[in-house]
N, C-alpha and C positions, 0 to 999 in steps of 0.2 A: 705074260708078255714075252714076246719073242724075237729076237733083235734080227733082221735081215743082213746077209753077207753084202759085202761092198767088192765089184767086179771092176777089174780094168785090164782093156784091153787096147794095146797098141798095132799098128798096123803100117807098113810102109809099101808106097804101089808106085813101079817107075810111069811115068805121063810119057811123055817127048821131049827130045832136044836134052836129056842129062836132067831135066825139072824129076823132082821127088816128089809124091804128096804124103802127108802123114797127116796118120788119124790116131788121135786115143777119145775112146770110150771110157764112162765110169759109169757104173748101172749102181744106183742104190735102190733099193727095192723097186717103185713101179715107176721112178725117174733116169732121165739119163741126162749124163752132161758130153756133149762132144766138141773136144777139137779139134779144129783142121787145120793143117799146114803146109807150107811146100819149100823147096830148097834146091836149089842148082848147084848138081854134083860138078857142072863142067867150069865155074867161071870161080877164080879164087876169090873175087870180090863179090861174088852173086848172092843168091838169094840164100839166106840159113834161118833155118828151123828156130826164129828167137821163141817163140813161147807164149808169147804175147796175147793178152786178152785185148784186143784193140777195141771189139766188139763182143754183145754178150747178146741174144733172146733167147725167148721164153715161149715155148707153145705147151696148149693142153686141148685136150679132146673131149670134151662131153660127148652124149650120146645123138646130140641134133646136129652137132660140128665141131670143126677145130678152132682155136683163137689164139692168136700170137701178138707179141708185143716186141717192140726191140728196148731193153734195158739200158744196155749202154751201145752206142752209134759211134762208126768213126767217118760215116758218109751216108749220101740218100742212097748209094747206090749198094751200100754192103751187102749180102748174099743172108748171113745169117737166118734173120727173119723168117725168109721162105724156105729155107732148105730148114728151119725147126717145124715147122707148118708141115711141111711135106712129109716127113718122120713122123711128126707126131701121128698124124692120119695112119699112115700102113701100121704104125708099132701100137696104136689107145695109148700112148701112156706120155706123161709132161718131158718134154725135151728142152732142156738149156743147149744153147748151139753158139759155139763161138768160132769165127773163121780169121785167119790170119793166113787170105788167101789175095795177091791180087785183080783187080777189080776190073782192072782191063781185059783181060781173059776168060771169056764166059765159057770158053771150051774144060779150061782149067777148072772152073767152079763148078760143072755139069760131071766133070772124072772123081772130082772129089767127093761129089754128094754119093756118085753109085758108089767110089769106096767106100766112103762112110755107111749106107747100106749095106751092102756087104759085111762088113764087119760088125755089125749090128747085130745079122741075122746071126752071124754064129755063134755072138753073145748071150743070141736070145736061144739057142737051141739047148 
């Protein structure tokens, strides 16, 4: 038996307006776990990076499709869900996706997913 290495990778990508997103990846063998986050470098009371698992899903990919579930929920409208759906399809392999993004900003949740792609791939190369 042969144990697989455990990968993490962090990533930070400026949006607009001083908003930060960050990603960290953890790859353990044909899984991943991702979080999203965002932070506003310009407002001293603004947005910070807490960490927070607000939200958790879960997608896997068989060979006829993908299926996703949301674990834990902080709203109908959270992001997670589909942007684990969506990963899991380009990457075959089970994606935990937790987002600690707000929900009012669909522009913000659409930069985060490519980062999170992005950072992905070069996880995966």
């Amino acid at each position: 038996m042969t144990l697989e290495t455990t990968q993490v990778v962090q990533h930070s990508a400026p949006y607009t307006d001083g908003v930060t997103v960050h990603v960290q990846v953890v790859r353990m063998g044909s899984s991943l776990v991702a979080w999203l986050g965002a932070s506003d470098n310009q407002s001293e009371v603004g947005m910070e990076p807490r960490g927070r698992i607000d939200s958790l899903a879960l997608a896997m990919h068989s060979k006829f499709n993908t299926v996703a579930s949301t674990l834990l929920s902080k709203g109908v409208d959270d992001p997670s869900e589909v942007i684990a759906k969506r990963i899991a399809s380009k990457t075959k392999m089970n994606v935990f996706v937790t987002c600690d993004l707000s929900t009012n900003d669909s522009d913000l949740q659409v930069f985060a997913e490519r980062t999170l792609m992005q950072t992905i791939k070069q996880l995966l190369q």
